[in-house]
Structures are given as C-alpha cells and as structure tokens.
PDB file as gemmi writes it, atoms N, CA and C in Angstrom:
CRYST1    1.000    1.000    1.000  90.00  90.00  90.00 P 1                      
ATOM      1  N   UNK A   1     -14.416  21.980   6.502  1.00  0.00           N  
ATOM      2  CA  UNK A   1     -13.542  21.312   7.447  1.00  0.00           C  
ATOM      3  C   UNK A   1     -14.347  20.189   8.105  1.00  0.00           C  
ATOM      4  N   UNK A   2     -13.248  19.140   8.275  1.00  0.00           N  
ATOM      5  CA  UNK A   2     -14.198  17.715   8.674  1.00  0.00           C  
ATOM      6  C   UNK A   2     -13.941  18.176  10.528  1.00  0.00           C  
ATOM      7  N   UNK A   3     -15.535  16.953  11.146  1.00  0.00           N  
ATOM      8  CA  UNK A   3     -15.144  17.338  12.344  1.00  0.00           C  
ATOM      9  C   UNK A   3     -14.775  15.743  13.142  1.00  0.00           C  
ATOM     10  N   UNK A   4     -13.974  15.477  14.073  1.00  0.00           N  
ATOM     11  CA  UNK A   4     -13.480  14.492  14.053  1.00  0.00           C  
ATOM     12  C   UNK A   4     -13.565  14.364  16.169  1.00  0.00           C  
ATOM     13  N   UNK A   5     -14.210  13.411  16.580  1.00  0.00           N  
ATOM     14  CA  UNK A   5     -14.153  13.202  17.457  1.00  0.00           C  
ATOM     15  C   UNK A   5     -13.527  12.211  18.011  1.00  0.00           C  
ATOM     16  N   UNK A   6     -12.790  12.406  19.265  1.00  0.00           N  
ATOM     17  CA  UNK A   6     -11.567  11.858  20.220  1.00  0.00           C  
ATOM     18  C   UNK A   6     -11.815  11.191  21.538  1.00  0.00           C  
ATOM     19  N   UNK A   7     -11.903  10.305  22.348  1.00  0.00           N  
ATOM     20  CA  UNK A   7     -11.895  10.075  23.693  1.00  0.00           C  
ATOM     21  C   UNK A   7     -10.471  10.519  24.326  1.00  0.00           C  
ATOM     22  N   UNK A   8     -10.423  11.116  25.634  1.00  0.00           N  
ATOM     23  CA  UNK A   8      -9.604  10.967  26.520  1.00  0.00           C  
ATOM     24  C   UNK A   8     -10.046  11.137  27.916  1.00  0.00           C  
ATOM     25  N   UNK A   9      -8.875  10.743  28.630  1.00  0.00           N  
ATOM     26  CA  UNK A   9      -9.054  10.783  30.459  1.00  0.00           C  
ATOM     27  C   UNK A   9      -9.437  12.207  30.951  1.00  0.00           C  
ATOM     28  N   UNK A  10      -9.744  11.570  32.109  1.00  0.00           N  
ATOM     29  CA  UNK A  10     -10.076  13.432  32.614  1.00  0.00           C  
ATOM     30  C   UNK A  10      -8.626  14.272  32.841  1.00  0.00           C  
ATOM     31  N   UNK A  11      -7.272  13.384  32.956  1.00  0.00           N  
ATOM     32  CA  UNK A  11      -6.264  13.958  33.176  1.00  0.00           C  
ATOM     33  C   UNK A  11      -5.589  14.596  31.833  1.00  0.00           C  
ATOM     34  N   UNK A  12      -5.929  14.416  30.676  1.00  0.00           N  
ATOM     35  CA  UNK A  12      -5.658  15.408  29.479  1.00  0.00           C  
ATOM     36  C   UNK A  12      -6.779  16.235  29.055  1.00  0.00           C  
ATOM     37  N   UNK A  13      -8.203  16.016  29.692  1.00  0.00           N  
ATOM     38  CA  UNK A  13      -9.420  16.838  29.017  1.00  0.00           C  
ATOM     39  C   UNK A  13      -9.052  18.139  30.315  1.00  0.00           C  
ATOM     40  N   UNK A  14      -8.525  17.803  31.513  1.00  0.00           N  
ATOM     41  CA  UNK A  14      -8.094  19.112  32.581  1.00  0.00           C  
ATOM     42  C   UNK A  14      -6.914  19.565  31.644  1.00  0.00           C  
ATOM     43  N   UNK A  15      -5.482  18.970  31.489  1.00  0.00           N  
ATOM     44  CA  UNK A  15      -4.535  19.899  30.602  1.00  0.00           C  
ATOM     45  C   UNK A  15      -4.937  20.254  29.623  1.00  0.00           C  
ATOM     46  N   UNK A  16      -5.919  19.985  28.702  1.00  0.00           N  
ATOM     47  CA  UNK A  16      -6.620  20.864  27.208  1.00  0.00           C  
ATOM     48  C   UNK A  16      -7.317  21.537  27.609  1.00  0.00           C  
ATOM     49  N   UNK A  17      -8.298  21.517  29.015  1.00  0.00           N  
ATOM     50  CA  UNK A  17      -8.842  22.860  29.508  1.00  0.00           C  
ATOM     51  C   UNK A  17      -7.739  24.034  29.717  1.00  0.00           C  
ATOM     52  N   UNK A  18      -6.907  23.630  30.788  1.00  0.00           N  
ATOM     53  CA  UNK A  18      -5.751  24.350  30.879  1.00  0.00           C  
ATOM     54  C   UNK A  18      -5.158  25.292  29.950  1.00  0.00           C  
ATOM     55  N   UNK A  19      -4.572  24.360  29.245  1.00  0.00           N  
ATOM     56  CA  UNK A  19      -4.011  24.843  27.774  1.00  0.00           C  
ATOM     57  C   UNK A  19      -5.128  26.267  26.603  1.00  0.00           C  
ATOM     58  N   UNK A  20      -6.054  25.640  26.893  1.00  0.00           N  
ATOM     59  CA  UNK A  20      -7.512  26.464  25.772  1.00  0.00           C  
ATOM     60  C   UNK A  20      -7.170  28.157  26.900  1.00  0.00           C  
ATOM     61  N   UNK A  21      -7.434  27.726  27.940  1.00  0.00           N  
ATOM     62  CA  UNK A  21      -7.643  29.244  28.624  1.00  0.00           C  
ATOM     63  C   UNK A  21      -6.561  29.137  29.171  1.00  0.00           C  
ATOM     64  N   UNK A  22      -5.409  29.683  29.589  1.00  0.00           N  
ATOM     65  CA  UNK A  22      -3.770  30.475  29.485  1.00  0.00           C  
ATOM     66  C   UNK A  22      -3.840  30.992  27.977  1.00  0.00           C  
ATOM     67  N   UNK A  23      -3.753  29.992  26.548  1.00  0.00           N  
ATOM     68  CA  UNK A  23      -3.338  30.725  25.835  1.00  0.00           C  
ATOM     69  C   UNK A  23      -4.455  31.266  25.040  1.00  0.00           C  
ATOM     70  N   UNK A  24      -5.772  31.345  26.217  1.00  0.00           N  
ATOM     71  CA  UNK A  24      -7.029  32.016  25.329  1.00  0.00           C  
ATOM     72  C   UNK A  24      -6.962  31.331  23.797  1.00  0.00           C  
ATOM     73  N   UNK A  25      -7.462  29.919  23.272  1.00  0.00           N  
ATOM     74  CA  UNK A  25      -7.842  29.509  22.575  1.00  0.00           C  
ATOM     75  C   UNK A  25      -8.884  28.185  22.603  1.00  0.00           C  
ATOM     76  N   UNK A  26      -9.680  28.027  21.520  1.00  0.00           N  
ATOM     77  CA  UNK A  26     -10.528  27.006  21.964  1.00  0.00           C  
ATOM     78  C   UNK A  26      -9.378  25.802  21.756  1.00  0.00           C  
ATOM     79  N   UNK A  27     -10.674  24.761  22.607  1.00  0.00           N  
ATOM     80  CA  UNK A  27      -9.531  23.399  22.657  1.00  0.00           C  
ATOM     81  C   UNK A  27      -9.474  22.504  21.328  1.00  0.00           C  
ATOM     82  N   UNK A  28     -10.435  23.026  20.219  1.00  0.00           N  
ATOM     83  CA  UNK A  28      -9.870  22.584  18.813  1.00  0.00           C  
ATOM     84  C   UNK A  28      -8.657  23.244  18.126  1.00  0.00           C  
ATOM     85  N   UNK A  29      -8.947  24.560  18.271  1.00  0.00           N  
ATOM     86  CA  UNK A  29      -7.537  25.370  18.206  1.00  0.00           C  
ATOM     87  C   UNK A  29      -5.894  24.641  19.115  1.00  0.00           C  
ATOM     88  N   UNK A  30      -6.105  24.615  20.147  1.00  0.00           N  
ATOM     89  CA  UNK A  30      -4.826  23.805  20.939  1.00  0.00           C  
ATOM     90  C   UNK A  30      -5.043  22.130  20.111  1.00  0.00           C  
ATOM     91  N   UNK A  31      -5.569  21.522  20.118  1.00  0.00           N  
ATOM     92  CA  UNK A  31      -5.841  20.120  19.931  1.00  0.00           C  
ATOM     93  C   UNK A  31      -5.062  20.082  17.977  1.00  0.00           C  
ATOM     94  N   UNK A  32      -5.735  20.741  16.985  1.00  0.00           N  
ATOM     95  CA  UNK A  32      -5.329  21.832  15.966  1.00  0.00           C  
ATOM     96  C   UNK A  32      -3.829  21.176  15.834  1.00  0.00           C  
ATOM     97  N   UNK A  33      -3.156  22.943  16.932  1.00  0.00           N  
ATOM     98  CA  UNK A  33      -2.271  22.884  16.480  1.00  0.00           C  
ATOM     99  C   UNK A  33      -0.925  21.639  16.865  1.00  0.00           C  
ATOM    100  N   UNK A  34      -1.322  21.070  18.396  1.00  0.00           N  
ATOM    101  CA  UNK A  34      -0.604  20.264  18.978  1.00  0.00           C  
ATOM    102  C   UNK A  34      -0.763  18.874  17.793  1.00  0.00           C  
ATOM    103  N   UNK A  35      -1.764  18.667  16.534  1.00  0.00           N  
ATOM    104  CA  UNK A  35      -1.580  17.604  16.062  1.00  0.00           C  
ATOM    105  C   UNK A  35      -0.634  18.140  14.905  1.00  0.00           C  
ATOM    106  N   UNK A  36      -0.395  19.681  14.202  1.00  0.00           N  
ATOM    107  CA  UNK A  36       0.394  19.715  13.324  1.00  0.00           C  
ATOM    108  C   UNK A  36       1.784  19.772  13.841  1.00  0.00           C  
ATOM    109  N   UNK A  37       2.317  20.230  15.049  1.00  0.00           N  
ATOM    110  CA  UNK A  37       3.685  20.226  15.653  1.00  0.00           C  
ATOM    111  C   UNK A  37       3.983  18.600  15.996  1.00  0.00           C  
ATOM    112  N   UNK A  38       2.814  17.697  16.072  1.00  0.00           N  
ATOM    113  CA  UNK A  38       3.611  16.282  16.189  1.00  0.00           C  
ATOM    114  C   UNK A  38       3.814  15.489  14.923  1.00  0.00           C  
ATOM    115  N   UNK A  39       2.944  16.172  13.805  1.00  0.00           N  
ATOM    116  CA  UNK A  39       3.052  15.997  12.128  1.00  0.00           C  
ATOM    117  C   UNK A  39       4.338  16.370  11.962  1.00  0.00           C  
ATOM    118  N   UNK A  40       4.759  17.580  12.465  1.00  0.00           N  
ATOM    119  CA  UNK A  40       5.799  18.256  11.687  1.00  0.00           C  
ATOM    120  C   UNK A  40       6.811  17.510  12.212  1.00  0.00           C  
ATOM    121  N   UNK A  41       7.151  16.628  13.544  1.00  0.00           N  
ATOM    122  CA  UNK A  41       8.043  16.110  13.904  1.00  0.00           C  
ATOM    123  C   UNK A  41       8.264  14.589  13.436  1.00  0.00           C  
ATOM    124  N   UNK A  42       7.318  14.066  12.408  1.00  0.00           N  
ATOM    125  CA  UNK A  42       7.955  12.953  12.504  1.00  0.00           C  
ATOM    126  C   UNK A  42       7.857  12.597  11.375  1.00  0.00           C  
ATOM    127  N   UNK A  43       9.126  11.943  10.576  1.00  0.00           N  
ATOM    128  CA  UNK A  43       9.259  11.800   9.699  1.00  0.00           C  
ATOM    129  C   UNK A  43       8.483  11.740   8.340  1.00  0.00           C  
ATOM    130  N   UNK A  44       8.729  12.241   7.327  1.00  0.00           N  
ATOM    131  CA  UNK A  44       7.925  11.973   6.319  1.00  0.00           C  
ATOM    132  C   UNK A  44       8.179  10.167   5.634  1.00  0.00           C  
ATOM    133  N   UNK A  45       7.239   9.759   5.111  1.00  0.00           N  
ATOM    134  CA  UNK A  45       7.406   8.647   4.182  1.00  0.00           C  
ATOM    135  C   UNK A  45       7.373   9.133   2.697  1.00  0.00           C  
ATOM    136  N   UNK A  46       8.437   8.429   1.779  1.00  0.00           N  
ATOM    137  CA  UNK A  46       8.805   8.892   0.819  1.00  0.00           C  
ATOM    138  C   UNK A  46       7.235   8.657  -0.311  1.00  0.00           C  
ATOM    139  N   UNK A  47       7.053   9.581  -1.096  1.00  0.00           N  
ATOM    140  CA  UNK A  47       5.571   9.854  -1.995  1.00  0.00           C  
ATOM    141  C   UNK A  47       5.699   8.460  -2.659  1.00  0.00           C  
ATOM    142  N   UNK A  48       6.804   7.643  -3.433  1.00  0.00           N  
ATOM    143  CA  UNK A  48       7.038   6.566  -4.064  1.00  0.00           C  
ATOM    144  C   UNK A  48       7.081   5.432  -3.228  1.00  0.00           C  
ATOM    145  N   UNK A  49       6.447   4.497  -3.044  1.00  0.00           N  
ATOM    146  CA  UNK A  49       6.798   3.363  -2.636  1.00  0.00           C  
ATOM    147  C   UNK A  49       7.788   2.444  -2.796  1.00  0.00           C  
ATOM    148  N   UNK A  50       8.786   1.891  -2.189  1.00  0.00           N  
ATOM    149  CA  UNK A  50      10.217   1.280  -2.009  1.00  0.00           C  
ATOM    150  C   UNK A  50      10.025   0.168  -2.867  1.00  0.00           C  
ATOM    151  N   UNK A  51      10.866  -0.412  -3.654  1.00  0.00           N  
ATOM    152  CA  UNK A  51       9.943  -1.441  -4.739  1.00  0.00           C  
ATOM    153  C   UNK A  51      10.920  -2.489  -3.624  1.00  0.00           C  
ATOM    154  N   UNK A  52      10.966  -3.965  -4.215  1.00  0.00           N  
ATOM    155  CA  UNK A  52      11.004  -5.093  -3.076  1.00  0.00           C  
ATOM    156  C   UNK A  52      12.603  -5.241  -3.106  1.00  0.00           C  
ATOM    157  N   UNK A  53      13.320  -4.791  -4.071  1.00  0.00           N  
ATOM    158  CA  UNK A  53      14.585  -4.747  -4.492  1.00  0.00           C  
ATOM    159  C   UNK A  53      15.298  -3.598  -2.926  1.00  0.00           C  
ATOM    160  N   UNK A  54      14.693  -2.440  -3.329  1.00  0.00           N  
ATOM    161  CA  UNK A  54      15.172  -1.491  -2.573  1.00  0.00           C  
ATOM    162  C   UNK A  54      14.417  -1.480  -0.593  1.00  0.00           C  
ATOM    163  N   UNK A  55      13.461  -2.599  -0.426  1.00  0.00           N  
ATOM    164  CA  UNK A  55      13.069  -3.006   0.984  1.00  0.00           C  
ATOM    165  C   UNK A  55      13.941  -3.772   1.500  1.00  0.00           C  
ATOM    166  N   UNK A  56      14.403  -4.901   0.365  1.00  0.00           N  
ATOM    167  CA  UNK A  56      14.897  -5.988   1.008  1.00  0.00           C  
ATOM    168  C   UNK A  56      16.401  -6.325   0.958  1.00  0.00           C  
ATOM    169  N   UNK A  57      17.423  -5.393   0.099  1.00  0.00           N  
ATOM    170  CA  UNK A  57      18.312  -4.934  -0.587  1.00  0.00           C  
ATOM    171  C   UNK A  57      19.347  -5.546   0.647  1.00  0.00           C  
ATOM    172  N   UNK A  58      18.978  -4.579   1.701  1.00  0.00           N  
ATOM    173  CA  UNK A  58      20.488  -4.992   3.067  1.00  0.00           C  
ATOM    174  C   UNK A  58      19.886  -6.129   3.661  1.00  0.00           C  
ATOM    175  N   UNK A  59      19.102  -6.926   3.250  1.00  0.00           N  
ATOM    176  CA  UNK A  59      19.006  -8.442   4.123  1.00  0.00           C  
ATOM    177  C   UNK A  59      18.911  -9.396   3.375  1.00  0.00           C  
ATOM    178  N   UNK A  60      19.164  -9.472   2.084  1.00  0.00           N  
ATOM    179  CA  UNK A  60      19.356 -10.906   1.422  1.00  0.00           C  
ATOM    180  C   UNK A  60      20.059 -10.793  -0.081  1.00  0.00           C  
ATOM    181  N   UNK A  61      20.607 -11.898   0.094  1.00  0.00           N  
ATOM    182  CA  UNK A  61      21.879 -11.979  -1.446  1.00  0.00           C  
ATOM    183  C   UNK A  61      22.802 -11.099  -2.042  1.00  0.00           C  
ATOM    184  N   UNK A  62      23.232 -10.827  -2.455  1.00  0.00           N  
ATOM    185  CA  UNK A  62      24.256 -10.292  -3.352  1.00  0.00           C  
ATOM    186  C   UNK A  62      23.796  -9.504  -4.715  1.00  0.00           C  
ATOM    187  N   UNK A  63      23.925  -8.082  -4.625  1.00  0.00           N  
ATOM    188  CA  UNK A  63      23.533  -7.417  -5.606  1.00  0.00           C  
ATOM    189  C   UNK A  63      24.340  -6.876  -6.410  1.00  0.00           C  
ATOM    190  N   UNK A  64      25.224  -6.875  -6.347  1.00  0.00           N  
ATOM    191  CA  UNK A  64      26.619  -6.658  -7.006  1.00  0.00           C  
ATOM    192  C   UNK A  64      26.952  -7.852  -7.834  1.00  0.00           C  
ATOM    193  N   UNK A  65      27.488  -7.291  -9.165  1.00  0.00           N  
ATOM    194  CA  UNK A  65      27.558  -8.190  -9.854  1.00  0.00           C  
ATOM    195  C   UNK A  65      26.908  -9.296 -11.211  1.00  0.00           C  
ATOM    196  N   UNK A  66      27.342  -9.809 -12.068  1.00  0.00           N  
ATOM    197  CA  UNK A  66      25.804  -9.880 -12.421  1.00  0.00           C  
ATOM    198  C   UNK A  66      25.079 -10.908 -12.381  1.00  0.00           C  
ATOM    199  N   UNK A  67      23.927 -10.583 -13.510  1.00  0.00           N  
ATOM    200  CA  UNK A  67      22.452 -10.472 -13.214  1.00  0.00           C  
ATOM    201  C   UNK A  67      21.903 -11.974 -13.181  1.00  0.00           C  
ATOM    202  N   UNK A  68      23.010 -12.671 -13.589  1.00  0.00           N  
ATOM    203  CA  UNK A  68      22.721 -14.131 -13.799  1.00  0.00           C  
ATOM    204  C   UNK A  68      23.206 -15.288 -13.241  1.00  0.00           C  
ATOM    205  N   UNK A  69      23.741 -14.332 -11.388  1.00  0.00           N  
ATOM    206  CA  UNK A  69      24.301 -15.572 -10.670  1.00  0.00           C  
ATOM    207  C   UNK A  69      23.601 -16.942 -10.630  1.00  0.00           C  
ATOM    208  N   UNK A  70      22.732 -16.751 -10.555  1.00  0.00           N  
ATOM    209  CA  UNK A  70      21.721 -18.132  -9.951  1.00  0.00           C  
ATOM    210  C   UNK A  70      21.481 -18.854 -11.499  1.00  0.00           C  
ATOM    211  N   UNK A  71      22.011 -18.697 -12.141  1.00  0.00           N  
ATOM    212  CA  UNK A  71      21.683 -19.447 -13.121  1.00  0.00           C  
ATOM    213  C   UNK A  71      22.558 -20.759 -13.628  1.00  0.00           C  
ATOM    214  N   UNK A  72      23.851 -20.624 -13.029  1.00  0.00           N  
ATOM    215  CA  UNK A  72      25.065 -21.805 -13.062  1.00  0.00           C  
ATOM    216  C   UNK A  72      25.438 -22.249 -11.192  1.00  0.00           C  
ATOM    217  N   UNK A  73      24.491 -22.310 -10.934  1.00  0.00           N  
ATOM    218  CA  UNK A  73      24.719 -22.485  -9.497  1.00  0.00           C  
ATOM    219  C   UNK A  73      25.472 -24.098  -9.574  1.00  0.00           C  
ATOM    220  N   UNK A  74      25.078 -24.764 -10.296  1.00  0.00           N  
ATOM    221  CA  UNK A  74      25.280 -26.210 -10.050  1.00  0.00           C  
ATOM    222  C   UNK A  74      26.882 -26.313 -10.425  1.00  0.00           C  
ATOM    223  N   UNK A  75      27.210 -25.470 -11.646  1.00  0.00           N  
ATOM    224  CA  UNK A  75      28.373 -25.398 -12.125  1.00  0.00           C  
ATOM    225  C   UNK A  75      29.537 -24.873 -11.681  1.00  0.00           C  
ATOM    226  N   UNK A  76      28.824 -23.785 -10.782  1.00  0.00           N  
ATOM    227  CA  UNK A  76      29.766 -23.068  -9.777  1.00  0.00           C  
ATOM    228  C   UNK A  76      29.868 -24.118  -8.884  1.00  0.00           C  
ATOM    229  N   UNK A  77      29.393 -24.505  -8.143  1.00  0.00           N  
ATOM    230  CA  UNK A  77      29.069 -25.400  -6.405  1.00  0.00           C  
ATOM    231  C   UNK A  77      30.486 -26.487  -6.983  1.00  0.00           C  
ATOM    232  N   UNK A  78      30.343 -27.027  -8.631  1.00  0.00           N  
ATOM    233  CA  UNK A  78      31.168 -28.334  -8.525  1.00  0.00           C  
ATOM    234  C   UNK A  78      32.693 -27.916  -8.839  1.00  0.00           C  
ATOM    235  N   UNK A  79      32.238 -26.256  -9.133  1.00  0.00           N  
ATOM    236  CA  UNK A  79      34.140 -25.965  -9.675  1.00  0.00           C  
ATOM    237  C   UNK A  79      34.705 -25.670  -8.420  1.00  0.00           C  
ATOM    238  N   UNK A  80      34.063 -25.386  -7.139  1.00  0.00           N  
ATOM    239  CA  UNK A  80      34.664 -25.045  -5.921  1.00  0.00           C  
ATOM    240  C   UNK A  80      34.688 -26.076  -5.594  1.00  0.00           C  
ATOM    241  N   UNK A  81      34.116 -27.122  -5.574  1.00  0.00           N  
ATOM    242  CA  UNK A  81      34.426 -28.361  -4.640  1.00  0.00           C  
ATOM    243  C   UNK A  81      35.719 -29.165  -5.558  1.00  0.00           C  
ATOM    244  N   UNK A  82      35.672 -28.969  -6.948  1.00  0.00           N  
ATOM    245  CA  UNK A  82      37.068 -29.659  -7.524  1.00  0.00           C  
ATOM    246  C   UNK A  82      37.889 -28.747  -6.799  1.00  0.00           C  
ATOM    247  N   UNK A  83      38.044 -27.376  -6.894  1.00  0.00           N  
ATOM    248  CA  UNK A  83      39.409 -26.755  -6.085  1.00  0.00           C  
ATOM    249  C   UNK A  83      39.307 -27.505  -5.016  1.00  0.00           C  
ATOM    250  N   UNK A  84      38.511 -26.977  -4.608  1.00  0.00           N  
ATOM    251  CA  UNK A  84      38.710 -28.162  -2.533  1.00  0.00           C  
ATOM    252  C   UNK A  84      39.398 -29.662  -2.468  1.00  0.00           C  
ATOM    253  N   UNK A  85      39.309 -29.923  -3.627  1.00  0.00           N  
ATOM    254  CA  UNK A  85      39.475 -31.463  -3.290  1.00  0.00           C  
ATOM    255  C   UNK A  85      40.804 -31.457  -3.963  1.00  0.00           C  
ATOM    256  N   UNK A  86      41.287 -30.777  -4.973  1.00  0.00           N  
ATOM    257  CA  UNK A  86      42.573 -30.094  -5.804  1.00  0.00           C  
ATOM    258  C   UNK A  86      43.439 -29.845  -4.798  1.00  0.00           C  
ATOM    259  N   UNK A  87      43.275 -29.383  -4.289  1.00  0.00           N  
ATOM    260  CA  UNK A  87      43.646 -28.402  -2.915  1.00  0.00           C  
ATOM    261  C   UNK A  87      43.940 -30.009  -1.640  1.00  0.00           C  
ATOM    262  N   UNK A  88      42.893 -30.704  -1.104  1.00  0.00           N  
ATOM    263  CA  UNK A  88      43.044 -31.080  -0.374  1.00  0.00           C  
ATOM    264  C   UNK A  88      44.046 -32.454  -0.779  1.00  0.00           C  
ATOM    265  N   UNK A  89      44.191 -32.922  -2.496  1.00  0.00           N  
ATOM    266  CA  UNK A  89      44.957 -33.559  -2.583  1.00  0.00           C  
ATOM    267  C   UNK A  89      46.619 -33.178  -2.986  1.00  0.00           C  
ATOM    268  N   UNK A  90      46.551 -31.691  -3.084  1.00  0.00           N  
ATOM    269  CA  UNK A  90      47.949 -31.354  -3.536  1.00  0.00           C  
ATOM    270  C   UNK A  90      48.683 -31.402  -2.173  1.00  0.00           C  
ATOM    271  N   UNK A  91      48.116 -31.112  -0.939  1.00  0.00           N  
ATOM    272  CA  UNK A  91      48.045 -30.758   0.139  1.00  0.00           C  
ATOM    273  C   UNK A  91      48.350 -31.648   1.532  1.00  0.00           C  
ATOM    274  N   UNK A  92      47.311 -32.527   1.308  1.00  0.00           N  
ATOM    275  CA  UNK A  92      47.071 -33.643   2.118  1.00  0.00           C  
ATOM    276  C   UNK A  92      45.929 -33.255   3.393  1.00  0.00           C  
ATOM    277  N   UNK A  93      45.835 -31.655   3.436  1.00  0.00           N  
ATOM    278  CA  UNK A  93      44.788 -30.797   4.235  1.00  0.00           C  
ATOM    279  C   UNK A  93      43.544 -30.127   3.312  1.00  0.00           C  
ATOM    280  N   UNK A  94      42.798 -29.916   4.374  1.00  0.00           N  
ATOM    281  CA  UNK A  94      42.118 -28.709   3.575  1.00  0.00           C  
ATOM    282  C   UNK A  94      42.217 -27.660   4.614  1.00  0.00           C  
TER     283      UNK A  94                                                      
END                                                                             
C-alpha cells in the first residue's frame, strides 16, 4: 500500500482527530474510508473515450441524413435561391 501525504487546517486535522477517536479508528482508517464514500458518490467516467462525433454531436451540424451533405453545397445554396427568386417573381413578395 502506497503512502500518500495531505495538508490541512487545524479546523479539519481537530474533526479527523474527532472522528479517529468516537469511532475508535486511526485517522488513515477515517481519511480511508471518507475518500471511498466520496469515490462512490460521484460519477463514473465511461472506460471508452467519447470519439469527437459523439462529444460534439448536440452542438454542431446535422447528423441525420446523408453522409455527403457538404459536398453540393454550392448546388444546393443556388437551387434555393432560384426558388426564392421563383417565388419572389411569381409573387411580387418574398
């Protein structure tokens, strides 16, 4: 077992005195177990790492759909602007 040394105030080295003698244990024993009950409370991180798809997924572009939007961008941009202008001359609005 590794041994691992800590600073604190005199106002938690008095409650880890405290704590060691009420429940008659040393203060590595309290110190111990108070670090596995704050382990056990907080969340685990998943063993796999999130690849950049699944980090960045709810904050940018469109994943639905397919795989080759960006590849007629220019072709798309000019077939919406003929509707628009289709539109704004059948119309007299847009």
């Amino acid at each position: 077992m590794s041994t691992i040394t800590f600073r604190c105030g005199p106002e938690l080295e008095s409650e880890l005195e405290r704590l060691s003698k009420a429940e008659k244990k040393s203060k590595t024993e309290v110190i111990r177990e108070a670090l596995k009950d704050y382990a056990a409370s907080r969340p685990r991180r998943a063993a796999k790492p999130k690849s950049a798809y699944e980090a960045l997924k709810d904050y940018i572009g469109i994943w639905d759909g397919p795989g080759n939007l960006s590849e007629n961008t220019g072709k798309t941009f000019k077939k919406i602007m003929g509707e628009i202008l289709d539109e704004k001359e059948r119309t007299g609005r847009l």
